[in-house]
C-alpha positions in Angstrom: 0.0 0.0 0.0 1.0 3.9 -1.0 3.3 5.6 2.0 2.2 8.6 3.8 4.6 10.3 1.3 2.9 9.2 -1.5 -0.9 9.9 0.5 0.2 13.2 1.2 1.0 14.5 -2.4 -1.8 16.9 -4.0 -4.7 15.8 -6.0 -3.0 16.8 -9.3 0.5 14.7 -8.5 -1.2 11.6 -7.6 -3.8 11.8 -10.4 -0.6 11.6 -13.3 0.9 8.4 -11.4 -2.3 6.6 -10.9 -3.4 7.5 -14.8 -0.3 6.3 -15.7 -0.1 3.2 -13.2 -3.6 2.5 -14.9 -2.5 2.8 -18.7 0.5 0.6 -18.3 -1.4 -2.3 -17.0 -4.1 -1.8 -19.2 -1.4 -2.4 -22.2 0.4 -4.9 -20.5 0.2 -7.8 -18.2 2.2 -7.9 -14.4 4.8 -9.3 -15.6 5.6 -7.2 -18.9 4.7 -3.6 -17.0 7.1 -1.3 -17.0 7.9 1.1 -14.0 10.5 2.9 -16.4 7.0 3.4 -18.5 5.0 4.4 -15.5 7.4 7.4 -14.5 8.1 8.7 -17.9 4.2 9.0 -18.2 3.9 10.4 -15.0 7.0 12.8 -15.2 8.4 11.7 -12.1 12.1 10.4 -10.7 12.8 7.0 -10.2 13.6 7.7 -7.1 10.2 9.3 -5.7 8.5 5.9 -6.9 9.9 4.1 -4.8 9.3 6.9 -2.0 5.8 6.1 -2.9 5.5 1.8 -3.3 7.6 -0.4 -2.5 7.8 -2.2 -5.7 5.7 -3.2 -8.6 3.5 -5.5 -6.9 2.9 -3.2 -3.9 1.1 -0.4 -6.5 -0.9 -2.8 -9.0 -2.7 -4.2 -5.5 -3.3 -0.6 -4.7 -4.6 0.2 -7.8 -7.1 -3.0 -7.6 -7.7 -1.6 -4.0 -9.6 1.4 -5.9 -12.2 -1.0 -7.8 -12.6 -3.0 -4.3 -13.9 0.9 -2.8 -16.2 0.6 -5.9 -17.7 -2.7 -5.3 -18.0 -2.1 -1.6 -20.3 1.5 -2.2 -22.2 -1.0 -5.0 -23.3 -3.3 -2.2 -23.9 -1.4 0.1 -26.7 0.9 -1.9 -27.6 -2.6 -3.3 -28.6 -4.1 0.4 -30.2 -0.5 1.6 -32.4 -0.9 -1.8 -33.2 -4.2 -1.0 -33.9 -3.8 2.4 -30.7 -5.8 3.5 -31.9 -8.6 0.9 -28.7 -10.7 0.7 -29.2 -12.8 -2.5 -31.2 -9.8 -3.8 -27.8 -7.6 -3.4 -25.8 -10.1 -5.4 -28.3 -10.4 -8.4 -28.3 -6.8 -8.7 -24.9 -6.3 -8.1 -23.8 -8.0 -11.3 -25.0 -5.2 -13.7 -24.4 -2.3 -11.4 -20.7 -3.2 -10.8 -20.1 -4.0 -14.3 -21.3 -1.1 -15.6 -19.4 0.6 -13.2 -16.2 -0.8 -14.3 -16.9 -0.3 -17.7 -16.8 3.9 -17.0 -14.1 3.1 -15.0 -10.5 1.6 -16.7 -12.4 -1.5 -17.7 -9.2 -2.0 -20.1 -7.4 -2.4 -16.8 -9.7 -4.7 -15.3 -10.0 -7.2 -18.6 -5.6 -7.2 -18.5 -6.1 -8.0 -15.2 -7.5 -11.6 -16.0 -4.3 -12.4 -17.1 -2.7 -11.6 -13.5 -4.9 -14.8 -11.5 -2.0 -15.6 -9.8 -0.6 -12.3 -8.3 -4.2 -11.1 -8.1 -4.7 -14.0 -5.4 -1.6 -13.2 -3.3 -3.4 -10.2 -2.7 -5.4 -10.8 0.7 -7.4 -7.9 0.6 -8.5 -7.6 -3.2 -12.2 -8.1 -3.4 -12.1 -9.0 0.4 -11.9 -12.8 -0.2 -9.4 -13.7 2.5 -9.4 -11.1 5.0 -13.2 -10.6 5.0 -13.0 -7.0 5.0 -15.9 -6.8 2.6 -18.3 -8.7 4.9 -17.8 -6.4 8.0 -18.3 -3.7 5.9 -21.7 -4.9 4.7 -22.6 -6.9 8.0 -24.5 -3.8 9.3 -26.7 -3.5 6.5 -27.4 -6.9 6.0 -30.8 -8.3 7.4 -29.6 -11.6 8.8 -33.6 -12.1 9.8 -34.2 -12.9 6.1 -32.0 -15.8 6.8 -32.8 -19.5 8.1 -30.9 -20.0 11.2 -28.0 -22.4 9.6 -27.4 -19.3 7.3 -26.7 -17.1 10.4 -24.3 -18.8 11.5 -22.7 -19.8 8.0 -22.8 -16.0 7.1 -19.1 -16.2 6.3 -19.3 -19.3 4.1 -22.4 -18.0 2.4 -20.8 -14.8 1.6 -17.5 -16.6 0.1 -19.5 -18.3 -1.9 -22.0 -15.7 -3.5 -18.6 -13.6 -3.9 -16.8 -16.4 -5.9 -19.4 -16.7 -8.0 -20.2 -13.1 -8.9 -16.3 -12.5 -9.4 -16.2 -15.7 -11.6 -19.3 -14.3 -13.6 -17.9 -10.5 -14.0 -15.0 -11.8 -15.4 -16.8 -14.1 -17.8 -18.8 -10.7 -18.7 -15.5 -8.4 -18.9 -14.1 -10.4 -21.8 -17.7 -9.5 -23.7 -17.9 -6.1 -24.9 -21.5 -6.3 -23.6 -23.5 -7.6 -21.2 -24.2 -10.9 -22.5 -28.1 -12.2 -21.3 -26.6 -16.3 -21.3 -23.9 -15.5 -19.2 -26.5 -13.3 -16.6 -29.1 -16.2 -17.3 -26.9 -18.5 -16.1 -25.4 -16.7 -13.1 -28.9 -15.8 -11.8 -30.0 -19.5 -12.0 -26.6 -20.4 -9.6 -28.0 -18.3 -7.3 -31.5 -19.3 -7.2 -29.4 -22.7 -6.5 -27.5 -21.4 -3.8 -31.0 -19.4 -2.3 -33.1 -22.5 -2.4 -31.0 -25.6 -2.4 -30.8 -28.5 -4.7 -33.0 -31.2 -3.5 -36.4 -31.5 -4.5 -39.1 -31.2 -1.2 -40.7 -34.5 -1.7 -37.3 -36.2 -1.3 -36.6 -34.3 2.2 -39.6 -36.2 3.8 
């Protein structure tokens, strides 16, 4: 993450190395980015990059720390609309966050599929492994919509729907559209995950 040096820079400053930070990995994956590139966009000396990040790694998971703010202000408008709905959240969150990241360097976010494996060393992009993005949303969630195995599997449960709306938006960010099969498809696995697989007549 950035340094206080780096956090305390004006407005103008930091905008020319993140627009550059975000055109270079929207060109090219991790591994072929340049940070010679990145400061010769930005107009900046070698040595006040690394003032700023530590290293290469350290500023492409900041940058996908800016699309994880995004996602997290989706939800949470999601769940107030939905009166703390949690499976209604997810199914609207699909289109809302993808249209989102279509304003918003979506070039940077489809390169990004090629970067899986740094991506998941991250622990706090898209608030997998730390769950960061469940206490956010916790307080707005309505936990009485939920069977009592669901309370207290809130964690799994949230994984899960995550996974699977991650999976699908980067199925959707290779489109140049949303495609109606691939949201078909993602609103029946929900509907799976809501309701179960079993057929009633079989639980007696």
């Amino acid at each position: 993450m950035p340094s206080d040096t780096f956090l305390r820079l004006n407005d103008e400053k930091k905008k020319k190395l993140m627009d550059a930070s975000f055109k270079e990995f929207s060109l090219y994956n991790f591994n072929d980015a340049s940070i010679n590139r990145i400061i010769k966009e930005a107009g900046i000396p070698r040595g006040s990059f690394y003032m700023y990040f530590v290293d290469k790694k350290d500023l492409y998971f900041y940058l996908l720390e800016q699309y994880l703010e995004v996602l997290i202000n989706n939800m949470k408008n999601d769940l107030i609309k939905n009166k703390g709905d949690l499976f209604k959240m997810f199914q609207d969150n699909i289109k809302e966050s993808y249209n989102s990241f279509k304003k918003n360097n979506i070039n940077f976010l489809k390169k990004s599929l090629e970067n899986i494996t740094i991506m998941e060393e991250s622990k706090k992009t898209f608030g997998f492994r730390d769950k960061r993005l469940l206490r956010e949303l916790i307080p707005n969630i309505n936990l009485e919509l939920l069977n009592d195995n669901a309370k207290k599997h809130i964690e799994v449960i949230f994984a899960i729907n995550m996974h699977l709306l991650m999976v699908t938006l980067m199925k959707l960010l290779k489109q140049d559209s949303l495609d109606e099969e691939i949201l078909k498809d993602y609103y029946e696995q929900l509907d799976i995950l809501k309701y179960g697989c079993v057929k009633k007549e079989d639980l007696c």
